[in-house]
Every structure is written in structure tokens, then in C-alpha cells.
N, C-alpha and C positions, 0 to 999 in steps of 0.2 A: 602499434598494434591496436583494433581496437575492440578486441575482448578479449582475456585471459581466460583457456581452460582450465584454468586450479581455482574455485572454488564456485561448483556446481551446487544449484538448487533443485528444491524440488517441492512444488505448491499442489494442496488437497483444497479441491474444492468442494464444501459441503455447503448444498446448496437451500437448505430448510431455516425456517428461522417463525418464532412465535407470533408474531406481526408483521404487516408492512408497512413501516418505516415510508411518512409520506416524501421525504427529500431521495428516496434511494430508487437509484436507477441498476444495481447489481442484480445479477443470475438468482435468483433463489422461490420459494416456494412457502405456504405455509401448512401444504399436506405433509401431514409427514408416516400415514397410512402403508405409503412401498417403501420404506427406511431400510428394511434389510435389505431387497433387493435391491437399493441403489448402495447400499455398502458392499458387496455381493459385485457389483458392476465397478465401483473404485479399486476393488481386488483385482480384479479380470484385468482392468487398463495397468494397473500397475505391472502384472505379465507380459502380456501384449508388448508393451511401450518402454521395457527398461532397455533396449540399447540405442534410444533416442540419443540420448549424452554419450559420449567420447568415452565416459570412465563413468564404473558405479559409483564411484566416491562423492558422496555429498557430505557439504558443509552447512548447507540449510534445508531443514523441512520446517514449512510455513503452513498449517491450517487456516483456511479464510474461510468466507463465505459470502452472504448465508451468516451462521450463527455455531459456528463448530462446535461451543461450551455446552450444545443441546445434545450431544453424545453423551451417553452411558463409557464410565471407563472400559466399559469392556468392550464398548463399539472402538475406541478411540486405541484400546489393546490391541483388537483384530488386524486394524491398520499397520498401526506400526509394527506388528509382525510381520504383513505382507511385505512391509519398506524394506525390512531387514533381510527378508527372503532372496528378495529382487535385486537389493543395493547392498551399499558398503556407507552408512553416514559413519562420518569422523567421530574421533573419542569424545570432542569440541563440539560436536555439531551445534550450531542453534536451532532449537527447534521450538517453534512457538504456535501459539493458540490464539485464537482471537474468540473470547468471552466475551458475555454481559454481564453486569454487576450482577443480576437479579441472579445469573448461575454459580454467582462465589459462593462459596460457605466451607466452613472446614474439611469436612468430608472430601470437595472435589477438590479444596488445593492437596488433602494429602494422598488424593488417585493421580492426580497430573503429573507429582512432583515423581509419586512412587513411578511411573509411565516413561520418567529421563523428558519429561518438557518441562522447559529452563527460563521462559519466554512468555510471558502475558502478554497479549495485548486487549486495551480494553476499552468497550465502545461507551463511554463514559456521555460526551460531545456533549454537554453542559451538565453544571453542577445543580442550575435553577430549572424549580418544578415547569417555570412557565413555559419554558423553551423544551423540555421534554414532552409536552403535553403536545404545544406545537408542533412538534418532529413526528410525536405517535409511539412515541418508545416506552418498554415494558415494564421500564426501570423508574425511579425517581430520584430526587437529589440525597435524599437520604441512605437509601439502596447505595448508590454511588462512591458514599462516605464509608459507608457499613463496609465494604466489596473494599476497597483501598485499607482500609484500617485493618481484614482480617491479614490482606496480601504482606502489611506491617510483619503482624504479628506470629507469621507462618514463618519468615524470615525470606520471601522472594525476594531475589535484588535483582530482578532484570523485566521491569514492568515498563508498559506503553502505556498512555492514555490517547484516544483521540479525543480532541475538543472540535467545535465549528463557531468560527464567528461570524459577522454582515447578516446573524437573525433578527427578522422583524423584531422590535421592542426591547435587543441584546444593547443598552447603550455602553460607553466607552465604560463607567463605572464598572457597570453587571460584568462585563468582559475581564477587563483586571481585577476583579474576585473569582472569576473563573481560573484565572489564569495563576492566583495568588495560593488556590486548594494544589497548584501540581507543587508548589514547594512544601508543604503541609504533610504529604507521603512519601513514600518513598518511591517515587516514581524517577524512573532512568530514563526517557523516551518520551517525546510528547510530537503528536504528529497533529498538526493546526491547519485546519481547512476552512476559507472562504466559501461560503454555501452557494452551492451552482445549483441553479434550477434547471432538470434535466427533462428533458420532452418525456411526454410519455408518463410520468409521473403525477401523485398525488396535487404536491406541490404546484407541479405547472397549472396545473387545472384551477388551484385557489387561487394563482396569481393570476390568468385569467381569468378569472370570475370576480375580480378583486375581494375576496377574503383574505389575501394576503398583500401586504403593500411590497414594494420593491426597495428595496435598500440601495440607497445613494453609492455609485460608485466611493464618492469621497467619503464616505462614513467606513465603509470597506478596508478602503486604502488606509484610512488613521489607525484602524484598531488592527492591521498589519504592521505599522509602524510599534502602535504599543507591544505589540508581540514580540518585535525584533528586540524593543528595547527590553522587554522583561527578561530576552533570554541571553542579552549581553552582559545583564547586571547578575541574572545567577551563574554567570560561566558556562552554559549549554553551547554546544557548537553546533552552530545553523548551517546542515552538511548539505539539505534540499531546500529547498525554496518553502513545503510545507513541512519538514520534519526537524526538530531539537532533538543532541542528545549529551547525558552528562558525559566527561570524559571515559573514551571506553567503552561505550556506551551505544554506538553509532552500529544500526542495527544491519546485519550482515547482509539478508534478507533484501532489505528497502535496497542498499546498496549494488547489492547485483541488478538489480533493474539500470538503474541510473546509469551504471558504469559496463553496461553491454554483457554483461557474462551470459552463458549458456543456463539454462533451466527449462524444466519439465515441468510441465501442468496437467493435473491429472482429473478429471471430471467435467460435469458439463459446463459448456463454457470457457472453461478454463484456456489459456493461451500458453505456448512454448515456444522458446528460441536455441537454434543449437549453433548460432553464430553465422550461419548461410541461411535457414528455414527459417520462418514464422508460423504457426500451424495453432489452429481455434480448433476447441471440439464444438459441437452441438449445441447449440444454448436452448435447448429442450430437453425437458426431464424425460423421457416418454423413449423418444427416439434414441437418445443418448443410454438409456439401457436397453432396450432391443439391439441397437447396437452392438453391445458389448456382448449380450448372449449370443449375439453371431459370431462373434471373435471378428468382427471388420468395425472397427471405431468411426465411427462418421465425425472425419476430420478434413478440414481445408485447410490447405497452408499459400506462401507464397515463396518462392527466392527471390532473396533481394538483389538488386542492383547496384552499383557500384554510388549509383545516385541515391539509393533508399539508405544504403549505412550512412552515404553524407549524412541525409535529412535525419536521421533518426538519432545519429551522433551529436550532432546540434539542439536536438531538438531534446533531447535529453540530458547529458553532456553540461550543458549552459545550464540547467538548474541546478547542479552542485557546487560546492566548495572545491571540486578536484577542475571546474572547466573544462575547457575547448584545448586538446594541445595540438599546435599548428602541427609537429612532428606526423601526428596521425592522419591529420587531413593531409596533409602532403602524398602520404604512402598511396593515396588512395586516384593521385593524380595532378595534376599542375593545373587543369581547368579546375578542382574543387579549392584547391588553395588558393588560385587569383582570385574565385567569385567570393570565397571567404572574407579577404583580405581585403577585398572592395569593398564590400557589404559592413562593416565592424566601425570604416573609417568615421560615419556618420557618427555612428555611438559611440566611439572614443572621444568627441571629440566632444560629446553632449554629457558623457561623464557618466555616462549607462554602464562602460564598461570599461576593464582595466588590460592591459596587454604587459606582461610581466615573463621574464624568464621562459619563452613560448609560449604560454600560459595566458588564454583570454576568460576571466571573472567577469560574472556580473558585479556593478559596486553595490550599495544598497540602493540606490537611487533606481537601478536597472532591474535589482526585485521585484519591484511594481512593475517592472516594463517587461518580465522575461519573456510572455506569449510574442508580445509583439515583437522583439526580438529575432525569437527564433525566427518566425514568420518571415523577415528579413532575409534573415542569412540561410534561409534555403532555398534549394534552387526546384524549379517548377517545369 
């Protein structure tokens, strides 16, 4: 089978944030002037839009963005009232935030925690000023330490940090002290990204204009190696290709992406799968509440094809720890399993990948390789 309806998500996109972050290609804004009425419109969809899923019952609500920690508790109340209205989340549920350091401070861990979010995650992406400065972000490395040290002291134990490495001027050193602060707190989750220069962006522009140099793919590749190895030596389990997590720890959220489950996406932007559909709202702030004050949500979707679960199964599927299981591509037809089975033989044999108990694994070696990989073993 290759999605489970038992544990249903459900993602808030809040799309305002205090800067623009020159590496970031995500939905968001830095007016933040219509604030009510775009929470007023994340109300409305969340009406609209609850019998999207099979069942109310969720197991995750995930706040992204954007900059969600820019909510007043009472804005962040509002919400999770309407969830409650609409849905049924589990006694369990994980429910998480994605903050900035510079928004920690006692006050809001003890509105988040009083609010039942269980779940930080925090846009940290380095510890040094210099690579902050370069990024454009609001925080510094101090703020950083400050923001982890209070999360210590509050008593959270289910914090994320994201880090980025392959930054101009990030050498292998600077990188293993970055990486050396996630043992230093108490942080359960660490999600590590290679810096992608995305069109359209600040970034791209600096790199063509060269103010910014290009990072060697092989400089890239080493300090993913150092990664690997920081987090076989503290015990973290490498469940995605970018994400660690401590035992327990492997966050419920990340996983329903990976491993095909159903979830809701509620804002603009935002994307949904209910296992047949694919459906984007709007990625305009403007439209996407007029929109909603009509009560007709300006959404596209697509159904998928027998061939888009292949590609999508592979193409996600392969960057876990759980792989490819031949059982599932089978169900799906005897043409996807021979093209499968064809396509692999190359990389098994080059030692990209492992075939175990049905069970196709990237090895480590095939972690640097998973894009091209997948690229492979899909069919066109």
C-alpha cells in the first residue's frame, strides 16, 4: 500500500516574516498591515476544507511559513480553536512551530507551551555571525545561543534546529562547530540543508553578479560527509537524507511527507495530498483572501496517475531509511516493477544501493547520489 490513512496531518501556512532572507525561495510577505484578515481567511479555509481527509483525526499540526513565532498567542489561540472546531487532533498530537531565535523569550515559551505546542522548530541555519549576515537573517549567533539556552531552561524536550552548509566562507572547521552547538543543547532534531541557490532570489542575483562565489560541489559533498559522520557518532538516526533525529525523536510531521500519507494544507500556497489529489492554493496573498471571503478557495489540484505514484514513490520513498518496497511497486503493476528492477541493477552494482529483504536503501555512498538516482528509476 502506498499511503496509510492513520495518521493524518495538517499544515498552517503563515506567510509574513520580518525580512527577506536572501537564500529563500518560500511563499511569504513582509507586510504584515492585513494580519487579521489573512487570519480571518486561514479560519474560513479551515471550514471550507475540513472534509478534504478521510477522517478529522489528526496526528500533526505543523505551523510553517513565513515566520509563524510572529503570531501573538492570541493570534496562534484563534487558530487552534478553529482546528479544534473543525477537526479531532489526537491526545498525542505533535504540534509544532517554526520560530526564530530572536522570537524566544520566556514569556512566549510559556504562551506556546500553555497553547498544547509540544514542538519547536528553529530557523537557527548557523551559529556564525558571518553567515547570518550573508543569509540576511534577524537573528545573530548570540540570539541563537540565548533562544536554545532559554528552550534548556523552560524544560522543552522536542526542539528542531535547522542548520545550512556549502556557505560561501563556511569552511569544514566553521561547519563542525556548527554542528558541535547541536550537542551543547538540548536539541532532539536537526534538519541540515545544502544551500540551493533558487531563481528568483536574492542570492541568485549575487551569484550572478559575482558577490557571491559558488561553492565546489566537492566542498559540498565533504561537509555532507562530516554531517553523516557527526551524527553516527552521537547516535541520531539519519531517517531523510536532510533530516537527524535523537532516538524517538523522528519527527511525525517530516515523515508523513516522505512516506505518502494524506494531509491538508491550509493557506496560501500551501499544498495537499489526500492519497488520489494534489491540490496548491494560491501563492498570492491578495487573491488567496478574496478568495476565501467568497467562500470558492482558488485551488488547483491534479489526480495522479498510476505512473505519478510510481515517480513520486521513488522519488521520495528513496530518501529514507524506510526505502523502496518492491511489494508496493508491484501492487501498482508488473510494467513499474520490471522498469524498477532494471533501473537499480546499475546501482547495486556500483554500491549506491542496497536490496535487502524487498527493501531497496540508499548505502551512504548513494546519499550523495539520491537526485540522480531517483532521476533514473523513474519512468518519463
Amino acid at each position: 500500500m502506498l499511503f496509510s490513512l492513520v495518521g493524518m496531518g495538517l499544515y498552517i501556512h503563515i506567510p509574513f516574516c520580518k525580512r527577506a532572507c536572501h537564500y529563500c525561495d518560500f511563499h511569504f510577505t513582509t507586510t504584515t498591515r492585513y494580519r487579521p484578515r489573512m487570519l480571518r481567511a486561514l479560519k474560513t479555509e479551515l471550514a471550507l476544507r475540513r472534509d478534504f481527509l478521510a477522517s478529522p483525526e489528526l496526528d500533526t499540526i505543523y505551523f510553517g511559513g513565513g515566520t509563524p513565532s510572529l503570531l501573538t498567542p492570541a493570534e496562534l489561540s484563534s487558530l487552534l480553536d478553529a482546528i479544534h472546531r473543525h477537526f479531532s487532533p489526537k491526545r498525542d498530537a505533535e504540534i509544532t512551530l517554526e520560530a526564530n531565535p530572536d522570537d524566544v523569550n520566556k514569556e512566549s515559551l510559556r504562551a506556546w507551551g500553555a497553547l498544547g505546542i509540544n514542538r519547536l522548530s528553529l530557523g537557527v541555519q548557523s551559529f556564525r555571525d558571518t553567515d547570518l549576515a550573508m543569509m540576511h537573517r534577524v537573528h545573530d549567533g548570540r540570539e541563537a545561543g540565548r533562544a536554545l539556552t532559554l528552550l534548556w531552561d523552560s524544560g522543552f524536550d522536542n526542539v528542531s534546529v535547522d542548520l545550512i552548509y556549502g556557505l560561501p566562507g563556511l569552511d569544514d572547521e566553521a561547519w563542525l562547530a556548527n554542528l558541535a552547538q547541536v550537542t551543547s543543547f538540548p536539541i532532539s532534531h536537526l534538519s541540515a540543508y545544502a544551500l540551493t541557490v533558487e531563481p528568483r532570489t536574492a542570492w541568485a542575483h549575487f551569484v550572478r553578479t559575482g558577490r557571491y562565489p559558488v561553492v565546489p560541489d566537492s566542498a559540498v559533498s565533504r561537509q555532507f560527509d562530516l554531517l553523516m559522520d557527526f551524527a553516527e557518532r552521537a547516535g541520531w538516526i539519519h531517517y531523510e537524507i536532510s533530516n537527524f533525529a535523537r532516538p524517538g525523536k523522528i519527527s511525525r510531521h517530516n515523515s508523513a511527507y516522505w512516506t505518502g500519507r494524506p494531509y491538508l494544507g491550509i493557506g496560501p500556497s500551501a499544498h495537499s495530498f489526500d492519497g488520489v489529489r494534489r491540490q496548491w492554493n494560491v501563492a498570492n496573498n491578495q487573491r488567496y483572501m478574496r478568495a476565501m471571503e467568497t467562500g470558492r478557495p482558488a485551488i488547483e489540484q491534479e489526480v495522479l496517475t498510476p505512473r505519478d505514484h510510481y515517480n513520486e514513490y521513488v522519488l521520495t520513498r528513496l530518501r529514507t531509511m524506510w526505502g523502496c518496497h518492491v511489494a508496493d511497486i508491484k501492487a501498482l503493476g508488473a510494467a513499474y516493477l520490471h522498469h524498477f528492477e532494471r533501473e537499480i541493477r546499475g546501482w547495486l552494482d556500483d554500491g549506491a544501493l542496497l536490496y535487502e529483504n524487498g527493501v531497496v536503501c540508499l548505502t551512504r555512498r548513494g546519499k550523495h547520489l539520491a537526485d540522480r538516482i531517483a532521476s533514473d528509476l523513474m519512468m518519463v
